[in-house]
N, C-alpha and C positions, 0 to 999 in steps of 0.2 A: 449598594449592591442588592440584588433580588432578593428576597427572603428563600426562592427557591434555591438558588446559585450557594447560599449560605447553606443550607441542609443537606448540597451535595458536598461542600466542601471539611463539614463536619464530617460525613459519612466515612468520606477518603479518607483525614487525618485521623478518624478511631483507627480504620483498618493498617495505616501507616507504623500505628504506636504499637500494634500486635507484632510489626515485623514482617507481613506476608506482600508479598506480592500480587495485587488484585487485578484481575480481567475479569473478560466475561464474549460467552461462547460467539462462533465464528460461521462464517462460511464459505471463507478462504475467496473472494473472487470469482465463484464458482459459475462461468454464466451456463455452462450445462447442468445445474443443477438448483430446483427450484427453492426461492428463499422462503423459508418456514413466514406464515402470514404473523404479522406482529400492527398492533396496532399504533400511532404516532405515540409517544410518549412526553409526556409533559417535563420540568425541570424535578416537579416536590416526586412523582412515581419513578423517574431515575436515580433520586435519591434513596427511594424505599428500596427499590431493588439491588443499588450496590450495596445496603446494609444487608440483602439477603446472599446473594450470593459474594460475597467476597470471603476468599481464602488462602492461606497461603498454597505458592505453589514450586518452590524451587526449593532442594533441600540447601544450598548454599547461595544464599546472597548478597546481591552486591551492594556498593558501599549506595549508601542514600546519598543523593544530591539536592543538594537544596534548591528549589524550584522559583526561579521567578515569579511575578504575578501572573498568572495567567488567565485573570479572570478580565481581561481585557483584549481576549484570543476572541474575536467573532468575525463570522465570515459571511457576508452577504452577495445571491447569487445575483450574476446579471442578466446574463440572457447563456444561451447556450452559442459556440464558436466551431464546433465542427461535429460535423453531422450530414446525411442526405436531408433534413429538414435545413438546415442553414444553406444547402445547394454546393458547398465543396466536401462532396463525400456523397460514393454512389449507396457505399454497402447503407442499410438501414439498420446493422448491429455494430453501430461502433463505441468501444468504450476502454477503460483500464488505461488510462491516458499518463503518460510521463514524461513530464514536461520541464525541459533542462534549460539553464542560461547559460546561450553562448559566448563566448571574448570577447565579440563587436556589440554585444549590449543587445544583440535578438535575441529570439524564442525559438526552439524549434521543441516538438510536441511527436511522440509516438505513441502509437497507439492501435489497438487490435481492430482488424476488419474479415469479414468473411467470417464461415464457419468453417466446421469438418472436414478436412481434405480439401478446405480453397482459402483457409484462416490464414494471416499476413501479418507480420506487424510494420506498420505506413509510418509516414512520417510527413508532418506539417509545418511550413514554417511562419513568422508572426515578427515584426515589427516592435508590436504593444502588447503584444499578449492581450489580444480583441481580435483583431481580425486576420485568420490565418488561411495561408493559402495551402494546396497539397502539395507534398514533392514527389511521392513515388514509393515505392514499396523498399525497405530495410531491409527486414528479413523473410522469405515465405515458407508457410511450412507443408511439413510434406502432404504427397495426395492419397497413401496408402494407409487403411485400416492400421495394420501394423507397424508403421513408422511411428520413432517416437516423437516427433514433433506433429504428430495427426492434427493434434487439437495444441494452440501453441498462442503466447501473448505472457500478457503481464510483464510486459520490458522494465528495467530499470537501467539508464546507460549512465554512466560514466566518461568525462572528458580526461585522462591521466594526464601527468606531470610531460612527459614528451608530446601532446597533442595528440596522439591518437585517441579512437575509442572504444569502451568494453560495455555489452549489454547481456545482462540476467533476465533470464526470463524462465518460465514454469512449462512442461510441455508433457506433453503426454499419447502412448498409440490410444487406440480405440478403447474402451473400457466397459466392463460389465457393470451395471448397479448404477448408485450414485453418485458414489467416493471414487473420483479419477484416480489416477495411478501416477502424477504428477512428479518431476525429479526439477533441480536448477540446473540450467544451462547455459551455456556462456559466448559468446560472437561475437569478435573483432574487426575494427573498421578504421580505415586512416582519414577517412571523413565523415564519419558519421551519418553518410546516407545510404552505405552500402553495408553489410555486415556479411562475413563469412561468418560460418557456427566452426565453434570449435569442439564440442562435447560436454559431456556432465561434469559438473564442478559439485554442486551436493544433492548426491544420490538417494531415493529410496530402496527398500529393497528388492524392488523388481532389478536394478541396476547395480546394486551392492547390496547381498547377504548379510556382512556386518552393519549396514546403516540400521541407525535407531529410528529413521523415519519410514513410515509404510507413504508418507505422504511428504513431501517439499515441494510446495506451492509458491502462490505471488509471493516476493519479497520486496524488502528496500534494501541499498547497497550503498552505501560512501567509502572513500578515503580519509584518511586522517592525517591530519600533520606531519607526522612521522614516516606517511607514506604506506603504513600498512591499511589495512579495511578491516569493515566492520558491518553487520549488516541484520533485519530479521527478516526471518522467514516465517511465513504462516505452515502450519506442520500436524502432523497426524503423528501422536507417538505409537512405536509398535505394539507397547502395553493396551495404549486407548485409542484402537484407529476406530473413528466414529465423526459421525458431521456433528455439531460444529468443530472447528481446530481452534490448538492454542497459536500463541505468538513466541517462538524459539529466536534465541539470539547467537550469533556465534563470531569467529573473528581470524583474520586469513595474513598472513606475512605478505604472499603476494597478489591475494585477490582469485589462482587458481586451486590450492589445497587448503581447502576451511576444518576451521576444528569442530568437533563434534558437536550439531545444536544443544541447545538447553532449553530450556525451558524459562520465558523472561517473563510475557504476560497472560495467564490464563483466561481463552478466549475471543482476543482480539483476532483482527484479521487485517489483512490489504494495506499493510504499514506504506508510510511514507516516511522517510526522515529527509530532513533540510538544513543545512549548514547557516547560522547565520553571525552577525558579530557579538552577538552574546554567547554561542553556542549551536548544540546541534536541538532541533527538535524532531521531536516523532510523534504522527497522529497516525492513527487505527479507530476501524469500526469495528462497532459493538453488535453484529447483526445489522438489524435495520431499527435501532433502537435509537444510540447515541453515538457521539465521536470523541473518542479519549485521545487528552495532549500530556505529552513530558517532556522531561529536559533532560542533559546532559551538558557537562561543562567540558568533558573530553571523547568524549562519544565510548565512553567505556561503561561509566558508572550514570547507571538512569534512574531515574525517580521510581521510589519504593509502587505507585501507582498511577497508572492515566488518567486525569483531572477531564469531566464531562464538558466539552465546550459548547457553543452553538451555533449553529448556522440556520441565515434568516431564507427567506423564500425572495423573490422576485419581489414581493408586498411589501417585504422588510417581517413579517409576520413568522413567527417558527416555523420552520422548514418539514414538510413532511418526508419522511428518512425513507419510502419505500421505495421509491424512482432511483434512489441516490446509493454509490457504491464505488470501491477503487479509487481513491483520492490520490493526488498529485500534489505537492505543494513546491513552490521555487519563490528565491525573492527576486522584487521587484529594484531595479533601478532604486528608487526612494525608500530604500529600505522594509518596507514593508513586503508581508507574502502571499501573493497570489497563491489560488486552490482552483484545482479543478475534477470534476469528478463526473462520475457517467452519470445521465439521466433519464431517464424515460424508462419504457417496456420491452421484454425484448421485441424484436423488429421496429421497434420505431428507438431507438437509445442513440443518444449523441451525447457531444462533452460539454458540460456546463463549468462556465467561468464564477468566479467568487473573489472579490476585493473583502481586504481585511474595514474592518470599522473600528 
């Protein structure tokens, strides 16, 4: 193992033994709003910095689970799969990618196109998870300053137990400043190509007065065994609405009336979680720093803190994290998990593909 790999994992287990729950600041998916410049960061200065900021952040928490190895989580990119550079895809801002397996052993991939009054969430479908062709627009959002889907994306869909399908997504009217005004919203579809919106499922207080969030942003969303959900949201608490956000957790009987977020990982942003035969996992970025992984063995109880994983570059060489954002993760046929995440600038941004190693 690295010697740097071991510094980070020292770091986490001090911070574990104190009891807190560690993250580290956010910026929620935000493509209107510009990422603070940070420079690449090596394995041994991600370790100095979790020992700097790490603190707890929940006054009540949850049970620890005891974590796999994960220090055999790496992810290398291959090329990028949709995009106006790859030629199936006109817009040139496309990103926020979420990418589901379907019954018959395909792919199909949604994800944000257009901006302000012409923004869309599309949908692609894939054989291999390589090479994907367009299907057409899911959901579009509206054309008016004051609608609240003006600015709209960040899908996470769900296939339910009956076949149909439910999509979460973050949406927001027009907004003054930095900090959108973002709420979760929710759209139903009996094939998963078409979505009707159904309305807000977890409110900030533009939309609910009593909500604790000024902000509810990208999330991730699963079912669980039992049939109920489970899910985090990236969030702005009413106390501390400010950029970065943290990563809130909350959990819904039937996926339409969610309990009140909490607060799970301070910092993180643009979670993913993914169901596999060990369990569920969840990855989130740290900024444009690092990518933290954790486990869950019933998608209740998650690891006291997200473990810094890596992802290589096309070279195989450390991946520089400032093109990179909004991560996808689904598994693969062969058990393993494909990732996918945005790449590039805005105007030129497409989805980059990443095989596990």
């Amino acid at each position: 193992m690295k010697s740097s790999t071991i510094l980070i994992i020292v770091a986490l287990v001090a911070v574990a033994t104190l009891g807190g729950i560690v993250g580290w600041n956010v910026l929620n998916g935000r493509e209107d709003v510009p990422n603070a410049a940070m420079p690449t960061q090596t394995g041994s200065s991600v370790a100095s910095e979790v020992s700097e900021l790490s603190k707890p952040s929940v006054a009540t928490e949850p049970a620890v689970t005891a974590l796999p190895d994960l220090s055999d989580y790496v992810w290398k990119a291959i090329a990028s799969v949709v995009g106006k550079s790859v030629g199936n895809e006109k817009d040139g801002n496309v990103l926020m990618a979420d990418v589901v397996l379907l019954p018959d052993g395909t792919y199909r991939m949604y994800y944000n196109a257009g901006g302000k009054g012409t923004g869309s969430i599309k949908f692609a479908n894939s054989v291999n998870g390589d090479t994907w062709t367009a299907g057409g627009t899911a959901l579009q959002g509206g054309s008016s300053p004051t609608d609240d889907d003006y600015i709209i994306g960040g899908s996470r869909v769900l296939q339910l137990k009956d076949g149909s399908y439910r999509m979460y997504y973050r949406a927001t009217p027009e907004h003054e400043g930095s900090i959108p005004s973002y709420s979760v919203y929710m759209a139903q579809s009996d094939d998963g190509k078409t979505f009707t919106k159904y309305g807000v499922v977890i409110p900030n207080t533009r939309e609910d007065a009593a909500s604790t969030l000024v902000l509810a942003g990208h999330g991730a969303f699963y079912q669980m065994e039992d049939e109920t959900f489970a899910g985090f949201v990236s969030g702005n608490a009413v106390a501390s609405n400010s950029v970065p956000s943290d990563l809130f957790f909350t959990t819904s009987a039937d996926g339409v009336s969610w309990k009140t977020p909490t607060v799970a990982y301070v910092g993180y942003h643009d979670p993913t979680v993914v169901k596999t035969s060990d369990g569920y996992f969840l990855l989130a970025m740290y900024l444009k720093k690092w990518v933290g992984i954790g486990f869950s063995a019933d998608g209740i109880d998650w690891s006291v803190a997200l473990e810094p994983v890596e992802l290589l570059g096309t070279d195989g060489k450390t991946a520089d994290l400032q093109p990179i954002g909004d991560l996808s993760t689904v598994v693969a046929p062969d058990g393993s998990l494909l990732l996918f995440s945005n790449y590039g600038n805005p105007g030129d941004r497409s989805i980059m593909r990443y095989v596990q190693q």
